[in-house]
C-alpha positions as CSV (number, residue, x, y, z in Angstrom):
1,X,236.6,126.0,125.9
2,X,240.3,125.9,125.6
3,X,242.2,126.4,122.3
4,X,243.9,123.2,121.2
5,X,247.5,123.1,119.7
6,X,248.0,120.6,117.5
7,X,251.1,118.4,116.2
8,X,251.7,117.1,112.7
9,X,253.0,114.2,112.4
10,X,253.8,113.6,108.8
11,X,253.8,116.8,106.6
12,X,253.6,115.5,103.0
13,X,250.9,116.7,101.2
14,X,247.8,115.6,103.3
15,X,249.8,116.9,106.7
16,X,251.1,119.6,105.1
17,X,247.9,121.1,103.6
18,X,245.7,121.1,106.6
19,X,248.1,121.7,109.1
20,X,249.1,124.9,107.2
21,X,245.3,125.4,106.8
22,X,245.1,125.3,110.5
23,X,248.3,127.3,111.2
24,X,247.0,130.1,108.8
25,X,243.7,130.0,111.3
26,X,245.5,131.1,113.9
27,X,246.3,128.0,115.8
28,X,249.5,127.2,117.3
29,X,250.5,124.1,114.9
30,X,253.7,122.6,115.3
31,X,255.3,119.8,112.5
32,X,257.4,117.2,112.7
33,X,259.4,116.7,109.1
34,X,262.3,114.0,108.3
35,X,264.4,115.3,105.0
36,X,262.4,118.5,105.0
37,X,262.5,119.9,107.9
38,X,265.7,122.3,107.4
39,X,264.2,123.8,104.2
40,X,261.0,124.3,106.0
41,X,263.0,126.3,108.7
42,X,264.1,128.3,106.3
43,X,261.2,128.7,103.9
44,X,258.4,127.9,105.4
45,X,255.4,126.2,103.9
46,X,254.2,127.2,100.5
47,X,250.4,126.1,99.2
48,X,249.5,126.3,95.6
49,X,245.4,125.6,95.8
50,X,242.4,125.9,94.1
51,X,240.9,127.8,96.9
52,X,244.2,130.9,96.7
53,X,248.0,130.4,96.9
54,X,249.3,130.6,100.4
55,X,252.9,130.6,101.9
56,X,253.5,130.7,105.8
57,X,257.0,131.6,105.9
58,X,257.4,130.6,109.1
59,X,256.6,127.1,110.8
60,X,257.7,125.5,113.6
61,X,259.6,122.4,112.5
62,X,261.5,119.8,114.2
63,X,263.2,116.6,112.9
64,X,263.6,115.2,116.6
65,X,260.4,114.4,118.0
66,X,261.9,114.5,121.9
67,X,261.9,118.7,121.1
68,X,258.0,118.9,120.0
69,X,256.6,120.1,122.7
70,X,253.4,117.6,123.7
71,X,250.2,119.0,122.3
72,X,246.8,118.8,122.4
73,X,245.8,117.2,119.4
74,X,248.1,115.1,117.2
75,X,247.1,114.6,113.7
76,X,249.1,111.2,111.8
77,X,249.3,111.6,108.7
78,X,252.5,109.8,108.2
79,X,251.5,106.5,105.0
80,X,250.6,103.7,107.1
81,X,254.2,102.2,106.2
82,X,255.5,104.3,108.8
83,X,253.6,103.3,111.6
84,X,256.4,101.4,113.3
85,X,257.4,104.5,114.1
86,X,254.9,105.5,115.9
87,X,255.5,103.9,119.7
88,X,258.4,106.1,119.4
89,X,256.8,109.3,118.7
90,X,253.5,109.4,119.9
91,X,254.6,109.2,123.8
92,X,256.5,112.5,123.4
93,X,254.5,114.6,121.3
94,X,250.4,113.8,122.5
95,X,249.5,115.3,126.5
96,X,248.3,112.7,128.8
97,X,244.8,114.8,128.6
98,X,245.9,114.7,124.7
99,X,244.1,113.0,121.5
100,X,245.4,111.8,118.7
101,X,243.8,112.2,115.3
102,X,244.4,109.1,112.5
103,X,244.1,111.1,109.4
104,X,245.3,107.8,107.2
105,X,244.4,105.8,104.6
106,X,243.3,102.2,104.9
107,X,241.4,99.8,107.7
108,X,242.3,98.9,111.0
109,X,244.9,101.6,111.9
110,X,243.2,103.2,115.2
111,X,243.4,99.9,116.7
112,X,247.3,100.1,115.9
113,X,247.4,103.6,117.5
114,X,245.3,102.6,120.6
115,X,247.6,99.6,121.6
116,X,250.4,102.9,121.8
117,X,248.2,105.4,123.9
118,X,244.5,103.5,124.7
119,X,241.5,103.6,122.9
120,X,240.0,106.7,124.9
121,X,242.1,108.7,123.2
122,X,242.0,107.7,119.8
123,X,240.0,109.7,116.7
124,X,239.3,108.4,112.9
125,X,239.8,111.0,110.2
126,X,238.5,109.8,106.6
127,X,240.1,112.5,104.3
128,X,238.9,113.3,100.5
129,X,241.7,115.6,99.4
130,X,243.8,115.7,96.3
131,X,246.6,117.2,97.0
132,X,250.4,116.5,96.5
133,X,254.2,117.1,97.4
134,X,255.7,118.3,94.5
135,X,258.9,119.9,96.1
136,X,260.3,120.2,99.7
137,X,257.7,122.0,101.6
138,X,256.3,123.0,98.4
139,X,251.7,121.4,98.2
140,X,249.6,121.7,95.4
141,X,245.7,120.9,96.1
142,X,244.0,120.0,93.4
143,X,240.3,119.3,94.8
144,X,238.4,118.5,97.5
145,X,239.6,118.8,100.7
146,X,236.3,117.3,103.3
147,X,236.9,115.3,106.6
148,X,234.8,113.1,108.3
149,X,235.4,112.3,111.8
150,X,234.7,110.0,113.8
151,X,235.3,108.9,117.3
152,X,237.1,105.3,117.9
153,X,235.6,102.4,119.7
154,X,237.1,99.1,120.4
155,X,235.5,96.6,117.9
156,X,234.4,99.7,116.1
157,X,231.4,100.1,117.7
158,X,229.4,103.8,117.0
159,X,231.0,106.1,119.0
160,X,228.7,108.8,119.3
161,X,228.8,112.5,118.5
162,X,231.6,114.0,121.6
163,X,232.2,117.6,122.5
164,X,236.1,116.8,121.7
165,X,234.9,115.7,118.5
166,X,232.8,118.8,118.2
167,X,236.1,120.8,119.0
168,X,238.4,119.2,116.4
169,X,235.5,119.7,114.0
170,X,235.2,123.4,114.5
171,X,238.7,124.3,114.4
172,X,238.8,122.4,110.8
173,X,235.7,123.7,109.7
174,X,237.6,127.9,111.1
175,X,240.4,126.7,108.8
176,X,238.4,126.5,105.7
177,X,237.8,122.6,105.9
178,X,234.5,121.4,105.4
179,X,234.1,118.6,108.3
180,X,231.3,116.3,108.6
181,X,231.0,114.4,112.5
182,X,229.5,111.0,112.4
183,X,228.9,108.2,114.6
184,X,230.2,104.9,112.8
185,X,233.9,105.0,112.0
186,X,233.5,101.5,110.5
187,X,230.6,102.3,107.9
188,X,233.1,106.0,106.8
189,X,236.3,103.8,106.6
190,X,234.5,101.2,104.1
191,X,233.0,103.9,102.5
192,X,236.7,105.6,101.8
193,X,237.7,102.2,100.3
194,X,234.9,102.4,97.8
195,X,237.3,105.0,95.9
196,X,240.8,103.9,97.4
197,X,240.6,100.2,96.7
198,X,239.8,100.4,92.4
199,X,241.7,103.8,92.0
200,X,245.0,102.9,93.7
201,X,245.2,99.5,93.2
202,X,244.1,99.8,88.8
203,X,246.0,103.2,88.8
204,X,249.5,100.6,89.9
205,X,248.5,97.7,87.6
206,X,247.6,99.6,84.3
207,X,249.7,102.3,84.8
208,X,246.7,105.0,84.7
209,X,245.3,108.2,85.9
210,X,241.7,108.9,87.1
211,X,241.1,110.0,84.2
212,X,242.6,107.3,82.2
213,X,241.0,104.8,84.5
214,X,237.6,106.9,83.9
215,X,237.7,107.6,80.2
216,X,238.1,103.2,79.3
217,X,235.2,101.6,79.2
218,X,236.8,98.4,80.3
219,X,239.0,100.1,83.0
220,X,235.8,102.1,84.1
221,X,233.8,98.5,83.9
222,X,236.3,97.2,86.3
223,X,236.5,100.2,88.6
224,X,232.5,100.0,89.4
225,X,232.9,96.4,89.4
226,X,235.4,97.0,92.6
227,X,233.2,99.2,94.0
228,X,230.2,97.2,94.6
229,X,232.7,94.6,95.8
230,X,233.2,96.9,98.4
231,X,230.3,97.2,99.7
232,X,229.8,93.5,99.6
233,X,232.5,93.5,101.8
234,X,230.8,96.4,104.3
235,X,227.6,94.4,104.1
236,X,229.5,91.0,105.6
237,X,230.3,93.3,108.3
238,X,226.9,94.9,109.4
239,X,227.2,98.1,107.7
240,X,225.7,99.3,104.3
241,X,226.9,101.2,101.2
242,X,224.1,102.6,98.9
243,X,224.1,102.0,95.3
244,X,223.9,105.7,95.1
245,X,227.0,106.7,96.7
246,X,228.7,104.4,94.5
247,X,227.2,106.2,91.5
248,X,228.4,109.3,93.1
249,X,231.9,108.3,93.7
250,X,231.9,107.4,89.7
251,X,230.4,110.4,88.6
252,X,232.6,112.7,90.6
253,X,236.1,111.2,89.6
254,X,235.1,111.4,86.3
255,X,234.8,114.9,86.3
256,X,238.0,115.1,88.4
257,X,241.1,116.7,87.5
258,X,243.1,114.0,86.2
259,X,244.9,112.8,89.2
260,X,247.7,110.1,90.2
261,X,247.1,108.5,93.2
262,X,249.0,108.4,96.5
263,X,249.8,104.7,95.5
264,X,250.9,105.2,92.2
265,X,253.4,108.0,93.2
266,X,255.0,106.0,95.8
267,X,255.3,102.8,93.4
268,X,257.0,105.5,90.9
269,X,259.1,107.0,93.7
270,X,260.1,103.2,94.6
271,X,258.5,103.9,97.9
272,X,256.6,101.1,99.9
273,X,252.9,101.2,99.1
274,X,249.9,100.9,101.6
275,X,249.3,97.6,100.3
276,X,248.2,96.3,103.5
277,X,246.3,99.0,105.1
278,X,244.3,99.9,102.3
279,X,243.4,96.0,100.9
280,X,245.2,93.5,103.3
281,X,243.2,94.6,106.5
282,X,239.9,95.1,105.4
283,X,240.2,91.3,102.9
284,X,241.3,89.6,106.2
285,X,238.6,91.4,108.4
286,X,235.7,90.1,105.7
287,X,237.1,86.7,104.9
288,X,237.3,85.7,108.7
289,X,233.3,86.8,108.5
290,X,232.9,84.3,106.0
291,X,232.9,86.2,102.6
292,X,235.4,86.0,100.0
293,X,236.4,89.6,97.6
294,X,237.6,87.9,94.5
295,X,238.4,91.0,92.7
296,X,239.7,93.0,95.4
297,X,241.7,89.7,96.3
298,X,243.0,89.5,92.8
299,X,244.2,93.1,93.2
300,X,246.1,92.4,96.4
301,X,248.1,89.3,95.2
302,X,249.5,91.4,92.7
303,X,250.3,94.6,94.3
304,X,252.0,92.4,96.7
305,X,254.1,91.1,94.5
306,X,254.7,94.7,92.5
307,X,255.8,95.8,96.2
308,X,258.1,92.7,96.6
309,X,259.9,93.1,93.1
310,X,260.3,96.7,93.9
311,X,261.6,96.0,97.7
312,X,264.0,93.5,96.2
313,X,265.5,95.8,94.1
């Protein structure tokens, strides 16, 4: 079996972290940066974690994706706002024998990559890390750090358990990344919404933490609330969420670090949120099944418009 080499295409805090987890593994792991990139020449990559402080001092970081040499395996983990972008770069940096790895958050966004370089080559990554950028090249990982993985089908179909898949999974799992392989993409993706869609979306509209959200008995109401709206939304599509995963996803965030979510930092930071990817995609996928999301529609229309006001100005 050959070693892989692996591009990043992204490196904020979720590309950053596991692609200097996989660099400090041994594997040749090369990252493609935009305002960061000369201080990451210079400095390298520095991780404050739960698991042991790290700093890989050097990296090999390019701001032109024409001079990343094509790889193996290319991990996005660019926000799903950026995925314009990505007819420009995935041609250059992914082999034609390559694979590309969609470690984002949201719905629908393998079907975006394999219009770029075909659904054969295409792999789902559903991440539970908290982790962020808090300086130039600079991560802090709070907690958790699993992947799931999952091979991509048109129409989302179960994919099966692939010795690529396998691969990608054990050079993770060498890194020090717990990885889990499993069949139906479309089942883990509506599974990661369960926590994405109350957290990011309340953490925007009331201005909260986790463990702000957590510590309300209203807020917390409303959060479980979402959740099994969620699955009401996985069920219109064939797949099922258990009420005890739900219960877990609760009980764990509670005892979470108090965390701000990816959303709420780029609504601070007057960035454009995922407002599409993570509610947009999934509310049109289940509406044009025939069920309506009330809540989850509710939170949409007004992220929308926070996003709007914010782009305005």
């Amino acid at each position: 079996m050959c070693e892989f080499t692996y591009a990043i295409v992204g490196t904020g805090a979720l590309g950053g972290f596991y692609g200097a987890k996989l660099q400090q593994s041994g594997l040749n792991v090369h990252f493609l940066l935009k305002s960061d990139c000369e201080h990451v020449r210079q400095h390298g990559l520095v991780i404050k974690s739960v698991d042991g402080d790290f700093t890989l001092p050097r990296v090999k970081a390019y701001s032109d994706v024409q001079k990343i040499p094509a790889c193996d395996v290319v991990v996005i983990s660019l926000k799903t706002t950026q995925n314009h972008l990505l007819p420009q770069i995935l041609p250059f940096a992914v082999k034609d024998t390559g694979i590309v790895l969609v470690l984002q958050n949201g719905f629908g966004i393998e079907a975006e990559v394999a219009q770029i370089v075909g659904s054969d080559k295409v792999i789902g990554g559903i991440c539970f890390l908290t982790a962020n950028k808090i300086a130039p090249g600079y991560i802090r990982h709070l907690s958790y750090k699993n992947i799931i993985l999952c091979e991509y089908t048109q129409n989302y179909h179960p994919g099966g358990i692939t010795e690529r898949l396998r691969q990608i999974g054990k050079d993770f799992e060498n890194a020090g990344i717990p990885v889990e392989l499993d069949e139906d993409l479309l089942l883990a993706r509506w599974k990661k919404l369960v926590w994405n869609i109350p957290y990011n979306g309340l953490s925007v509209i009331l201005n909260a933490t986790t463990a702000e959200l957590m510590a309300s008995p209203d807020s917390s109401k409303l959060v479980e609330e979402l959740m099994y709206e969620v699955a009401t939304g996985a069920k219109a599509l064939g797949r099922t969420i258990p009420d005890t995963f739900i219960q877990k996803m609760l009980h764990n965030t509670a005892k979470m670090t108090p965390y701000l979510t990816s959303m709420k930092i780029d609504y601070d930071e007057r960035r454009p949120m995922e407002v599409e990817a993570i509610f947009g995609n999934p509310l049109r996928m289940v509406q044009a099944a025939g069920t309506n999301l009330p809540k989850i529609d509710c939170l949409y229309q007004q992220l929308k418009f926070l996003d709007a006001m914010r782009t305005a100005r």
